[in-house]
C-alpha positions as CSV (number, residue, x, y, z in Angstrom):
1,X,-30.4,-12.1,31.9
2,X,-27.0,-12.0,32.9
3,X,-24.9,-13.7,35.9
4,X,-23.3,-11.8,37.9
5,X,-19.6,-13.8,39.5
6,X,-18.1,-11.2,41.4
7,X,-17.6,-11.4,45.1
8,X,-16.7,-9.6,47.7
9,X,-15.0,-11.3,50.6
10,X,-15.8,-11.0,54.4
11,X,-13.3,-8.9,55.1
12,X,-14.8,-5.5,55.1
13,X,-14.2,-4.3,58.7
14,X,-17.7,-2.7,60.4
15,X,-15.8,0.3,62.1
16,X,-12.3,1.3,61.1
17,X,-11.5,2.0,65.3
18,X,-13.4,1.2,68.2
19,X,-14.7,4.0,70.4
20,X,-16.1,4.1,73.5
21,X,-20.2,3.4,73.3
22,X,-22.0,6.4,75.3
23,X,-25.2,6.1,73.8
24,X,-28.5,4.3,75.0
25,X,-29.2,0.9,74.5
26,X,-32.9,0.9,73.5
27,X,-32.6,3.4,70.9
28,X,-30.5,1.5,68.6
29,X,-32.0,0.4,65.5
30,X,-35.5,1.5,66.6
31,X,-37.8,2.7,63.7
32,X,-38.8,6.4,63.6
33,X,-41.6,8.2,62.7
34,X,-41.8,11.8,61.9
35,X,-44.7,13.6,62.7
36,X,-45.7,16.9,61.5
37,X,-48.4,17.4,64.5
38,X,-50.5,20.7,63.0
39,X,-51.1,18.0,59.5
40,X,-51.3,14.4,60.9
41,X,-55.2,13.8,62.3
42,X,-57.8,16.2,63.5
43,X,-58.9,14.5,66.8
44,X,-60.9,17.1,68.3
45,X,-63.1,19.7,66.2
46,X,-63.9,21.4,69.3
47,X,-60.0,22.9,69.6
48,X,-59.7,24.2,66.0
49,X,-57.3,27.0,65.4
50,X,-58.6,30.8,64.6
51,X,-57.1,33.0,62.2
52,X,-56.6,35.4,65.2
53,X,-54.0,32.2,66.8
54,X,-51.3,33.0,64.0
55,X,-50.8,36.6,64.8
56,X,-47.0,37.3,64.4
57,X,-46.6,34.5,62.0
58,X,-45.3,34.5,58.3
59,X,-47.0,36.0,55.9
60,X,-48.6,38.1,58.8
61,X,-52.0,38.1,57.5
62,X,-54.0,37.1,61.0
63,X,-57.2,39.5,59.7
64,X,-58.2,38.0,56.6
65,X,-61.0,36.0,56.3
66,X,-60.0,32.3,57.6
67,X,-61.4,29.0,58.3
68,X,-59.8,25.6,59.4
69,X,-59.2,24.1,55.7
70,X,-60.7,21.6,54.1
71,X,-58.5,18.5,55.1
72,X,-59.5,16.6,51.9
73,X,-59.3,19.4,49.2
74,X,-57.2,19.6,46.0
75,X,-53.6,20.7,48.1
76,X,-52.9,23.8,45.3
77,X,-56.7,24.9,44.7
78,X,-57.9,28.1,46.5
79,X,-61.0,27.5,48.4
80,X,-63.1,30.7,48.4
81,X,-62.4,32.0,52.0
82,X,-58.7,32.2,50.8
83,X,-59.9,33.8,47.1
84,X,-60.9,36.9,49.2
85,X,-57.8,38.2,50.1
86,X,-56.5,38.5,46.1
87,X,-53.2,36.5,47.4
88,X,-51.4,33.8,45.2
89,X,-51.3,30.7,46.5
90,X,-47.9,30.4,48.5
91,X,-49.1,33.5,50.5
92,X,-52.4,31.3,51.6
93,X,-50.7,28.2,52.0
94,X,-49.0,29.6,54.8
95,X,-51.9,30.5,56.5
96,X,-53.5,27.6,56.5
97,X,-54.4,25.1,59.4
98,X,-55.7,22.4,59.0
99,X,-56.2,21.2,62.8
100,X,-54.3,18.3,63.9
101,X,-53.6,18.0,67.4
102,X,-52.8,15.7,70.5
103,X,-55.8,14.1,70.8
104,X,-55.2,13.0,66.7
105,X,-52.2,11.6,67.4
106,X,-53.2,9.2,70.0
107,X,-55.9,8.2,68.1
108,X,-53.5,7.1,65.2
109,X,-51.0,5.2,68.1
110,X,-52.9,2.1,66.9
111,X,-51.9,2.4,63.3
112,X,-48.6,3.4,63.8
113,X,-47.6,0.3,66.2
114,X,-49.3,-2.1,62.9
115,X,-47.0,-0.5,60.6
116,X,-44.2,-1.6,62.7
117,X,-43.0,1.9,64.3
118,X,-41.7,1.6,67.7
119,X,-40.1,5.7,68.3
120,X,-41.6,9.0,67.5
121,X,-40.5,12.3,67.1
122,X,-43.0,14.8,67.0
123,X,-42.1,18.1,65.4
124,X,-42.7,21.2,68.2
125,X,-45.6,20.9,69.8
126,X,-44.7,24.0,72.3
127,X,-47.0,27.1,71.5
128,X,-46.5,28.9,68.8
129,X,-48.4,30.7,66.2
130,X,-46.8,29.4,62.9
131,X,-47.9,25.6,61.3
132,X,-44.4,24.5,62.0
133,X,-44.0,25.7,65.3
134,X,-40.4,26.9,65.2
135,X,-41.5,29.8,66.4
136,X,-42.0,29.2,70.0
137,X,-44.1,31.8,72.3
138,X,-43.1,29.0,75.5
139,X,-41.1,26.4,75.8
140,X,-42.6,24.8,78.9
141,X,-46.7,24.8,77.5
142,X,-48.2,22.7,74.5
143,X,-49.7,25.0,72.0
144,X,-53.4,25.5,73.7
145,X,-54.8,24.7,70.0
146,X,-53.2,21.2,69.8
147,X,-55.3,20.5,73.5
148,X,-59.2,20.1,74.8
149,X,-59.9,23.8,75.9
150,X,-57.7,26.7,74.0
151,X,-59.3,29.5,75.9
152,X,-59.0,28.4,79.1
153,X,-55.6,27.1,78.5
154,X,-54.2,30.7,77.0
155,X,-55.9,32.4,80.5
156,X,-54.0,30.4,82.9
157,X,-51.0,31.0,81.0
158,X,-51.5,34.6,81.0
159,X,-51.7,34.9,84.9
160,X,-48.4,32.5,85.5
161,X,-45.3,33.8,86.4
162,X,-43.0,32.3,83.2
163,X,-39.4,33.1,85.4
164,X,-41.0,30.7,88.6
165,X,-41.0,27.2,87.4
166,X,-42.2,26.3,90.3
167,X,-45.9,28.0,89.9
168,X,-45.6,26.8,86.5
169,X,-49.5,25.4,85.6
170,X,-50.6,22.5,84.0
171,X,-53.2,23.2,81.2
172,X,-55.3,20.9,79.8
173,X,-53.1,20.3,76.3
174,X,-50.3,19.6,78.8
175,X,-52.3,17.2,80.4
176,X,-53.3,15.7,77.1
177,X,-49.4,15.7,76.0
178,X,-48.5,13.8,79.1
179,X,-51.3,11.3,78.3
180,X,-50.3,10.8,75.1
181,X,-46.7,10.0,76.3
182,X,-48.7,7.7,78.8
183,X,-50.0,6.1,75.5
184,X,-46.7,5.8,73.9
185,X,-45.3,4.2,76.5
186,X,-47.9,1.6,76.7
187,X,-47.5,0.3,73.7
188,X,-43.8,-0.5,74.4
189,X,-43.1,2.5,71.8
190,X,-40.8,5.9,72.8
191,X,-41.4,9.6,72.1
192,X,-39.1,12.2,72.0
193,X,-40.0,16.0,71.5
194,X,-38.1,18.6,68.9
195,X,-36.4,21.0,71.0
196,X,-35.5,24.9,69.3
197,X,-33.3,26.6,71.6
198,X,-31.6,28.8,69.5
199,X,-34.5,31.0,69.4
200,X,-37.6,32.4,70.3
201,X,-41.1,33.4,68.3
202,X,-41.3,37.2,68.1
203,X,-44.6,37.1,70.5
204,X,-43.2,35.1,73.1
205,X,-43.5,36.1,76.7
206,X,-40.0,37.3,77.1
207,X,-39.6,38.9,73.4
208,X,-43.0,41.0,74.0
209,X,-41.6,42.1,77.7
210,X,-38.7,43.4,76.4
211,X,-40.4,45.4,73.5
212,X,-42.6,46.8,75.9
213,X,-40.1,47.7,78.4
214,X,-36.7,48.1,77.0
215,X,-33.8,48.1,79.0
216,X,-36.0,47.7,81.9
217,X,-37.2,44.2,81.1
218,X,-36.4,41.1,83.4
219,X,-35.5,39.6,80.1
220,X,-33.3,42.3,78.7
221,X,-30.5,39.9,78.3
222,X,-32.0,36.9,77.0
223,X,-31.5,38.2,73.2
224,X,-28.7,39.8,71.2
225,X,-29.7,43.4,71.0
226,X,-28.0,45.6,69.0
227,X,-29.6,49.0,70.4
228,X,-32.3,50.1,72.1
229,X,-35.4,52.0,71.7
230,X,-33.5,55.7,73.3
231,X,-35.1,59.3,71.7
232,X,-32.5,61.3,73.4
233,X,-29.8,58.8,71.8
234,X,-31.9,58.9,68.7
235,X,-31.3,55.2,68.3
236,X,-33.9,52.2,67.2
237,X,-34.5,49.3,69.1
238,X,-32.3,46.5,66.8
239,X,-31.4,43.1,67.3
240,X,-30.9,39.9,65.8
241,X,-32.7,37.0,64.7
242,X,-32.1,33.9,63.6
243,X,-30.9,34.2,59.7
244,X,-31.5,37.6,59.7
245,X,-35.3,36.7,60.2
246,X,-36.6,39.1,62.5
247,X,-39.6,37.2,63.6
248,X,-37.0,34.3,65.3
249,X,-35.3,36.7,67.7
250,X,-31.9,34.6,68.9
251,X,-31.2,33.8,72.3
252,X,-27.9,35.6,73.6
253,X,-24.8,33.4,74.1
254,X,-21.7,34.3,75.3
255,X,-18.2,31.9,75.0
256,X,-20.0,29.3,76.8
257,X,-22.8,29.2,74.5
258,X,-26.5,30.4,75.8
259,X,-26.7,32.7,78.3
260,X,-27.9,32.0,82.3
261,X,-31.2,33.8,82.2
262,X,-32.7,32.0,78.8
263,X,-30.2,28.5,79.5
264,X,-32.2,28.5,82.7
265,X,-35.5,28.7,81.7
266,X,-34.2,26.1,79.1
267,X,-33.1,23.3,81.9
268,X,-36.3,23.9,83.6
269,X,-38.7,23.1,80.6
270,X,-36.5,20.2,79.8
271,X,-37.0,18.8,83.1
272,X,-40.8,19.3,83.1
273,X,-41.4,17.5,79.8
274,X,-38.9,14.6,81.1
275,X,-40.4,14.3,84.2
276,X,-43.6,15.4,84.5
277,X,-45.4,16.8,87.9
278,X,-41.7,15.3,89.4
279,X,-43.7,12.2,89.0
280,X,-40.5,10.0,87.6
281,X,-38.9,10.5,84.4
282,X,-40.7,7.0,83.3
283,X,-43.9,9.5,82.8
284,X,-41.8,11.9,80.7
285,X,-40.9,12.2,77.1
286,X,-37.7,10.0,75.8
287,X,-35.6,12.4,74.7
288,X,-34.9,15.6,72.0
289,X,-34.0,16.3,68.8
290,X,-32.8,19.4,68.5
291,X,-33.6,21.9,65.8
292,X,-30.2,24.0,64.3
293,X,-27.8,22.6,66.8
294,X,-25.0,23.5,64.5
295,X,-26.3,27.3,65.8
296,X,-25.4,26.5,69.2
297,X,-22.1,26.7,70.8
298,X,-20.8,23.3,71.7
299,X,-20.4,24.9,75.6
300,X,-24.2,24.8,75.8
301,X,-24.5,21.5,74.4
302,X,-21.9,19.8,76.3
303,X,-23.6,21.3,79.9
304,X,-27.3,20.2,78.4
305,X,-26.3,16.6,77.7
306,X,-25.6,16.7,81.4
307,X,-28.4,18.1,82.9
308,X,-30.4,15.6,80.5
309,X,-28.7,12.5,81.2
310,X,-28.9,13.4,85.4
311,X,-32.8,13.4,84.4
312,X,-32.7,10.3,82.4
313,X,-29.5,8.2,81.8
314,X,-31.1,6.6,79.0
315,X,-32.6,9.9,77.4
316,X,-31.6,10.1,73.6
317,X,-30.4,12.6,71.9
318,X,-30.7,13.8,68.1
319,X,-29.7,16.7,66.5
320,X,-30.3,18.8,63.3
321,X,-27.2,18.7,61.3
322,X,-26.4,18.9,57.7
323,X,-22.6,18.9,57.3
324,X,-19.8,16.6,56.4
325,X,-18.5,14.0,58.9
326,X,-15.8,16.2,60.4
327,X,-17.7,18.9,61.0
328,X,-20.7,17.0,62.7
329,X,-17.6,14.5,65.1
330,X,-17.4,17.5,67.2
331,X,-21.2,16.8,68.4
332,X,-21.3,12.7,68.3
333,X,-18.1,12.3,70.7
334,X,-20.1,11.1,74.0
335,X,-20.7,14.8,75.5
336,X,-23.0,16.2,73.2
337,X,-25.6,14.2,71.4
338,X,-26.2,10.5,70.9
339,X,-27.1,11.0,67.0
340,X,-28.2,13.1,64.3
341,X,-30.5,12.8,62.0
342,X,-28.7,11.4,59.4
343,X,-29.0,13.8,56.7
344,X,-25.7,12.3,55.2
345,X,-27.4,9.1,54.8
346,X,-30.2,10.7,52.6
347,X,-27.5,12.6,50.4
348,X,-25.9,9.1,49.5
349,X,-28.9,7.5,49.4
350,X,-30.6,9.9,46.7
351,X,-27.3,10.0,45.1
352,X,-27.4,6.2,44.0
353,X,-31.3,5.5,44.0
354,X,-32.9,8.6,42.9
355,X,-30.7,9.7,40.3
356,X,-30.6,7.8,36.9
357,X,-27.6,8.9,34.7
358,X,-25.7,10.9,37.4
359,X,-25.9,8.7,40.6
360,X,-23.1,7.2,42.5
361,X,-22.2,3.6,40.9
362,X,-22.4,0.6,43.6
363,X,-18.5,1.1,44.0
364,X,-19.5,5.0,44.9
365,X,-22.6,4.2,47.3
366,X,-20.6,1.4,49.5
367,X,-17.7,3.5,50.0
368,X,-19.7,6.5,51.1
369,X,-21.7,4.6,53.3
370,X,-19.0,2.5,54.7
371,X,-17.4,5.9,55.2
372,X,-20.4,7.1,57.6
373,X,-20.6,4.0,59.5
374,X,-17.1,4.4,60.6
375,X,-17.2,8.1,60.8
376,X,-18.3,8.4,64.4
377,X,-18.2,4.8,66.4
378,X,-20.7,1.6,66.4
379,X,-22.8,3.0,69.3
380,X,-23.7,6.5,67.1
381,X,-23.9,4.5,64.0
382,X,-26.5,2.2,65.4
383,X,-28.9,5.5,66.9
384,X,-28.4,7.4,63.4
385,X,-31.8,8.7,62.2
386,X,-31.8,7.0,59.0
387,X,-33.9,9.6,56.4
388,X,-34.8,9.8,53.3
389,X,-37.4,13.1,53.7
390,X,-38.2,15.5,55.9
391,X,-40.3,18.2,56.9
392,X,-37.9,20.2,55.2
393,X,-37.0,18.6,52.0
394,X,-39.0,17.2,49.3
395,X,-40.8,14.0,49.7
396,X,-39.3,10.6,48.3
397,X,-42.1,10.3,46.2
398,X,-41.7,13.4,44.9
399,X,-37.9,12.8,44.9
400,X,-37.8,9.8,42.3
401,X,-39.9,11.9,39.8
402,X,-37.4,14.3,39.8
403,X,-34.2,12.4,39.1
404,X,-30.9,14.1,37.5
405,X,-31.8,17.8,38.6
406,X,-29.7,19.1,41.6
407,X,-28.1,16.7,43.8
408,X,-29.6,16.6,47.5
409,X,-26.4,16.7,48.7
410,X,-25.9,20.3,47.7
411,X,-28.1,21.0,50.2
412,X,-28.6,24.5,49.4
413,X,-29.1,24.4,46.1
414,X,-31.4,21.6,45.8
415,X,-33.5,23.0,49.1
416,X,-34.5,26.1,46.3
417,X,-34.8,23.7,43.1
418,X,-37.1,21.4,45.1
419,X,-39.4,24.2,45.8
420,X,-42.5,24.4,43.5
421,X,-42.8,27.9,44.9
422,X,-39.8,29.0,43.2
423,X,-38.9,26.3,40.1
424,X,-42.2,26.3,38.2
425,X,-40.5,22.9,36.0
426,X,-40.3,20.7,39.2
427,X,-42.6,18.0,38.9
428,X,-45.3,17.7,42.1
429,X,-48.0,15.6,40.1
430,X,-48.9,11.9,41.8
431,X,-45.6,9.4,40.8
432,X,-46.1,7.0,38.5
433,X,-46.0,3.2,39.2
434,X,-42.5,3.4,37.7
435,X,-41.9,5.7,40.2
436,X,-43.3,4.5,43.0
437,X,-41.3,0.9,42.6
438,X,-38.0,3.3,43.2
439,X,-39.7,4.6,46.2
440,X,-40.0,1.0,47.5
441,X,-36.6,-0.1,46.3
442,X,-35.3,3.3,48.6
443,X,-37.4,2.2,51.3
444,X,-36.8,-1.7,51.7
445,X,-33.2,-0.4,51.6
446,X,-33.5,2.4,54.2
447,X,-35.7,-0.4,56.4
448,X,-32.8,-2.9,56.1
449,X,-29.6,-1.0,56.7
450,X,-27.3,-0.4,60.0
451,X,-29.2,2.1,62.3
452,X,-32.4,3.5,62.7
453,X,-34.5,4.0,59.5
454,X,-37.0,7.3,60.3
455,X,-40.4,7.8,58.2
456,X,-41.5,10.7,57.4
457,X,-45.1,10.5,57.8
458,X,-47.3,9.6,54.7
459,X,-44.7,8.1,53.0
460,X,-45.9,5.3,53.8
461,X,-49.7,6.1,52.4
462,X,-48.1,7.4,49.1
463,X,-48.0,11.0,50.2
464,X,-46.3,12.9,47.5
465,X,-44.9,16.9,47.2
466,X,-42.3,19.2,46.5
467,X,-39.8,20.8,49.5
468,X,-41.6,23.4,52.0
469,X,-44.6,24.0,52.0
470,X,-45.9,20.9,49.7
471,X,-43.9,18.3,52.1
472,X,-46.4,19.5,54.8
473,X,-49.9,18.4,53.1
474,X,-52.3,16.8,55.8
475,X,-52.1,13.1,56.1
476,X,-53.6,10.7,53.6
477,X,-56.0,8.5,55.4
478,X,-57.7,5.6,54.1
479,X,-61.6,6.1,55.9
480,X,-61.3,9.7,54.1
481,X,-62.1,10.2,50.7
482,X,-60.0,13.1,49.0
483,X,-60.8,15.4,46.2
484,X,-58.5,14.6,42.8
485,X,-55.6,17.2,43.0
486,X,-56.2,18.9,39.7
487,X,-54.9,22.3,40.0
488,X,-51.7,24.0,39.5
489,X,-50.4,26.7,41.5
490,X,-51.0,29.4,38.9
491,X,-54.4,28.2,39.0
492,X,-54.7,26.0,36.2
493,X,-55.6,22.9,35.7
494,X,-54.2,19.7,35.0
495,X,-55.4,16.1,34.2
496,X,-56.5,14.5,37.9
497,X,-54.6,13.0,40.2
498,X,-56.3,10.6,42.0
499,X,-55.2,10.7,46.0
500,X,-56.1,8.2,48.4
501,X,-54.4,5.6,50.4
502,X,-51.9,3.6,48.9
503,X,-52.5,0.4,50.5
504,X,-50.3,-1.3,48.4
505,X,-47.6,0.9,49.3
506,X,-48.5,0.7,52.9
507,X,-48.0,-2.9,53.2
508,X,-44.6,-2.8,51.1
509,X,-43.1,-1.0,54.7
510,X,-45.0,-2.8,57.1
511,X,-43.5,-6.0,55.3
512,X,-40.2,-5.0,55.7
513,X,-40.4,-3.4,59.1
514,X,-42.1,-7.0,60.2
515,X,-38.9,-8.5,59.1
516,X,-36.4,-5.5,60.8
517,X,-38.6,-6.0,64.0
518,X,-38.8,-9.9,63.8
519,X,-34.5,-10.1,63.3
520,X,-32.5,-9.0,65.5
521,X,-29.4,-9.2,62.9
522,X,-31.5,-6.4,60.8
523,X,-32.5,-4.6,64.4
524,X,-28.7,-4.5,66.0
525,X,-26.2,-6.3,63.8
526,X,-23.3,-5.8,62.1
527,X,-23.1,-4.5,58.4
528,X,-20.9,-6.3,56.0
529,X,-20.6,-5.8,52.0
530,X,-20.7,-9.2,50.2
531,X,-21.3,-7.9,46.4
532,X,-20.5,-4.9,44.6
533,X,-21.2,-4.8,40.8
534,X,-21.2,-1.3,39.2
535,X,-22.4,-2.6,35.6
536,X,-25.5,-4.3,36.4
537,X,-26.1,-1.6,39.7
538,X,-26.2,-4.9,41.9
539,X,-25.4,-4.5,45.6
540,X,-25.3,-6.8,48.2
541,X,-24.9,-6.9,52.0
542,X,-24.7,-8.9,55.1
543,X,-26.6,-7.9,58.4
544,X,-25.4,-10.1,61.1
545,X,-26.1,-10.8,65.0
546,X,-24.7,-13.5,67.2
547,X,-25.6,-17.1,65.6
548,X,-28.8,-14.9,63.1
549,X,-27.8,-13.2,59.7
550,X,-29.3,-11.5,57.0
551,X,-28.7,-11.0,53.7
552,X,-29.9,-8.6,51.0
553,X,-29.4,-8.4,47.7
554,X,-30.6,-5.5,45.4
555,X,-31.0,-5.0,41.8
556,X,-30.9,-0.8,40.8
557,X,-30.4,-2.2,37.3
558,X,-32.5,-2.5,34.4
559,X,-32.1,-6.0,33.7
560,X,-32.8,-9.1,35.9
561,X,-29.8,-10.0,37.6
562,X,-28.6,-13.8,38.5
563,X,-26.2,-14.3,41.3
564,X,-23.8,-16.9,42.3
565,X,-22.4,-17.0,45.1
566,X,-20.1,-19.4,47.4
567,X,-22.0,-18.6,50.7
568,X,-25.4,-19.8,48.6
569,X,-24.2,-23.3,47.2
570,X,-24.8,-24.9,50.5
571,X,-28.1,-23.7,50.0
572,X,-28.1,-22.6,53.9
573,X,-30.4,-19.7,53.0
574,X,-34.0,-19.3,52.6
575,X,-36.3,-16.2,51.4
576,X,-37.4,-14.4,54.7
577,X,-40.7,-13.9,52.7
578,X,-41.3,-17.5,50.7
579,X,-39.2,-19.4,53.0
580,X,-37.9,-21.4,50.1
581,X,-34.5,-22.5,49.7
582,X,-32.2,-20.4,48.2
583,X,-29.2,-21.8,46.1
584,X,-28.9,-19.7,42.7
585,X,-30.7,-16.2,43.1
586,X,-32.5,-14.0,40.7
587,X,-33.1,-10.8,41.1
588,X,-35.9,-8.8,39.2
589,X,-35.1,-5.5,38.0
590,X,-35.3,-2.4,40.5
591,X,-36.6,-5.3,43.1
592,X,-34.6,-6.8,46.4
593,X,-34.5,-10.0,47.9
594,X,-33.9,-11.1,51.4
595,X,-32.4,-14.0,52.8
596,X,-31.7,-15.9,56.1
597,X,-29.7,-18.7,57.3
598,X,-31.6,-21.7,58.1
């Protein structure tokens, strides 16, 4: 056991200048939950996908034989529908569906609200025939699978007029969407859709008129086309999509960003979702995040954020971006977006927690962080989507059992090492409870820091898996009883994992949510750094609000840590969780304790 004697004064400044807050106020320091709707609950069996629904969709295999997929099977086992088509497994992984819908998700409103969650984001919802739904056929109608009646739903969208909002219909999974912000809303919790308006699915409604009639379409200049379908000119129809990925034709922008015919239909299915039936936008979703902003040109944004906030002053606004702080200011300057999600957080976060003889010392990780809080104003810092995982990166459980590989912050590189698909040595077996204490260090951490901590769901139930697909299993549920993963992706097998709900876990969030929730000086107040000790990894912090504060100490190290202090002789602290008096602190190794003033 060793003392640790060093202090850091109070003069660490929150924001090095002010700027002008142009954010919303209720979004600040809210907690976030991700949902990956196609894997969270199955609500209704009766509005289970068919094979025939993911026509047009990677790995374009809609004939096969296909059934909805066990939701409690071994994740890299090939059930015997999918041994039929001689594939490996990452070609039948991408087939699969496993059914979650609407209806699922407001049945798990209830759980979410115990946990302590008070936002969502839902991943797109709009139609589409991938699992991710990036891929959007419409913009302006749920995915008929996700709702009560898929038939009926895909017949009145057939005989609509998609370039007359104002014969748009309401199917029933719209009705059911609009319901389930209804639900949201009454449990004093906020929703916001993903919105991917950089591109179309190949099979949507305006892609499929304009293969079928050229130059002749209505919709002719809603995409970049390179050349069209002419035997006298002897030239092939050609255009681009997004990434080179012909399947995600791009929407055509010009020097003001998206063009009038496609920016159009975008305004209109914005206002529909945040003001339903022109009911009120209190009836309407919260806001967007939106997927590849960084592939938009700021023009676009700019007139969006307009059009959005005329709707809804108070609508919030996320985007997708991965780059340094200069090249995201351009976005989070008061006429674009209100946030991102905080990808840059994650990097320095996995940097010092996940990583065991390369991370960031304590010096390293305060400096990086105090960095992004002042990189962009208190009001942005306050809204940041605070991650640690995504739907498109490995899992934190996964992360922590693969420490001192690539660095998430070389986003590229570590996107393809994380991959089981591709690096057969990455580690996607169940973390051990070595492991799994660095996951809850990461997560009491993420819970208690300035801005908005977002959970990627499952995390919280112990969900583990490498980057895309194996971030994207179906949710872990504890009144469903899971078969052992045992297999490999080669087939093999391996010695069982046992998966269930990690109740434990579980309550390790909801514990520190409960005290985010219960403070406002965790919730909305400043962030000052009170220790800093690289050679026993000990960091310490100050969370403060009007006449509240918080403080949090945590010990990365291997040893236990004892800290002295000035501010704890008094002994004007307590334990938020004991409620004992607090004058000389010990702090267990990997482990964190919280204090408040008396």
């Amino acid at each position: 056991m060793k003392k640790i004697l060093f202090y850091v004064p109070l003069l660490v400044t929150f924001f090095a200048s002010a700027q002008k807050d142009f954010t919303p106020n209720w979004s600040k320091g809210v907690v976030w939950y991700q949902i990956f709707p196609e894997r969270f609950s199955n609500g209704d069996f009766t509005n289970d996908p068919k094979g025939s629904d993911q026509e047009g969709a990677y790995p374009f295999d809609s004939t096969s034989e296909f059934q909805v997929h066990p939701w409690s099977s071994d994740w890299y086992e090939l059930q015997p529908y999918e041994q039929k088509n001689g594939k490996d497994i990452w070609h039948n992984i991408q087939r699969r569906r496993y059914g979650g819908d609407i209806q699922g998700i407001i049945n798990k409103l209830d759980y979410l609200k115990s946990l302590g969650i008070t936002s969502l984001y839902l991943c797109p919802v709009f139609w589409s025939p991938s699992s991710h739904k990036y891929d959007a056929l419409t913009y302006h109608h749920i995915d008929p699978a996700f709702g009560p009646d898929p038939e009926g739903d895909k017949k009145l969208i057939a005989a609509e007029d998609p370039l007359n909002p104002e014969k748009w219909v309401w199917t029933k999974a719209d009705l059911l969407a609009v319901k389930l912000i209804e639900e949201v809303h009454k449990r004093d919790m906020h929703i916001i859709f993903d919105g991917v308006f950089n591109h179309l699915g190949i099979n949507s409604f305006a892609f499929k008129d304009v293969i079928k009639n050229q130059e002749a379409s209505a919709y002719k200049d809603w995409f970049m086309v390179d050349s069209w379908d002419n035997a006298a000119k002897k030239t092939k129809f050609e255009y681009k999509g997004w990434f080179g990925v012909t399947t995600l034709p791009e929407l055509k922008e010009d020097a003001n960003g998206i063009v009038e015919g496609p920016k159009n239909y975008i305004f209109n299915a914005t206002k529909r979702w945040m003001n339903p039936m022109n009911k009120g936008s209190q009836y309407g979703i919260d806001g967007w995040r939106l997927d590849v902003a960084y592939c938009v040109a700021h023009p676009f944004w700019k007139d969006w954020r307009k059009w959005v906030k005329s709707i809804n002053s108070e609508a919030y606004l996320t985007a997708e971006l991965v780059d340094p702080i200069a090249k995201t200011l351009p976005y989070l300057s008061g006429d674009e977006f209100d946030a991102s999600m905080n990808y840059n957080f994650a990097f320095i976060t996995h940097d010092f927690f996940v990583q065991d003889t390369t991370g960031s010392s304590v010096t390293e990780f305060d400096q990086k962080l105090k960095e992004l809080r002042d990189g962009f104003g208190e009001g942005v810092a306050q809204n940041m989507q605070n991650l640690v995982g995504s739907h498109d990166a490995t899992r934190i459980s996964s992360a922590v059992a693969n420490p001192d590989g690539k660095k998430f912050g070389d986003w590229g590189a570590y996107f393809n090492w994380s991959q089981k698909s591709g690096n057969k040595t990455y580690n996607t077996q169940k973390p051990t409870p070595v492991q799994l204490q660095k996951q809850k260090l990461i997560a009491a951490f993420q819970i208690l820091y300035l801005g908005s901590p977002m959970i990627y769901y499952g995390d919280e139930a112990g969900m583990w898996g490498s980057n895309d697909p194996d971030c994207r299993k179906p949710m872990v549920w504890d009144d469903i009883k899971y078969d052992p993963e045992t297999t490999n992706p080669d087939q093999s097998k391996h010695e069982p994992d046992l998966v269930g709900f990690n109740t434990e876990l579980f309550q390790w969030y909801q514990k520190f949510l409960a005290v985010r929730n219960q403070y406002d000086a965790v919730k909305k107040g400043n962030y000052t750094t009170i220790l800093t000790n690289d050679a026993e990894k000990v960091y310490g912090f100050s969370r403060k609000y009007e006449n509240q504060e918080v403080l949090v100490f945590i010990n990365r190290g291997a040893t236990t840590a004892t800290i002295t202090l000035p501010i704890l002789n008094k002994g004007k602290y307590k334990d938020v969780f004991t409620q004992k008096r607090v004058k000389k602190l010990s702090v267990s190794p990997m482990d964190i304790v919280v204090l408040t003033g008396i």
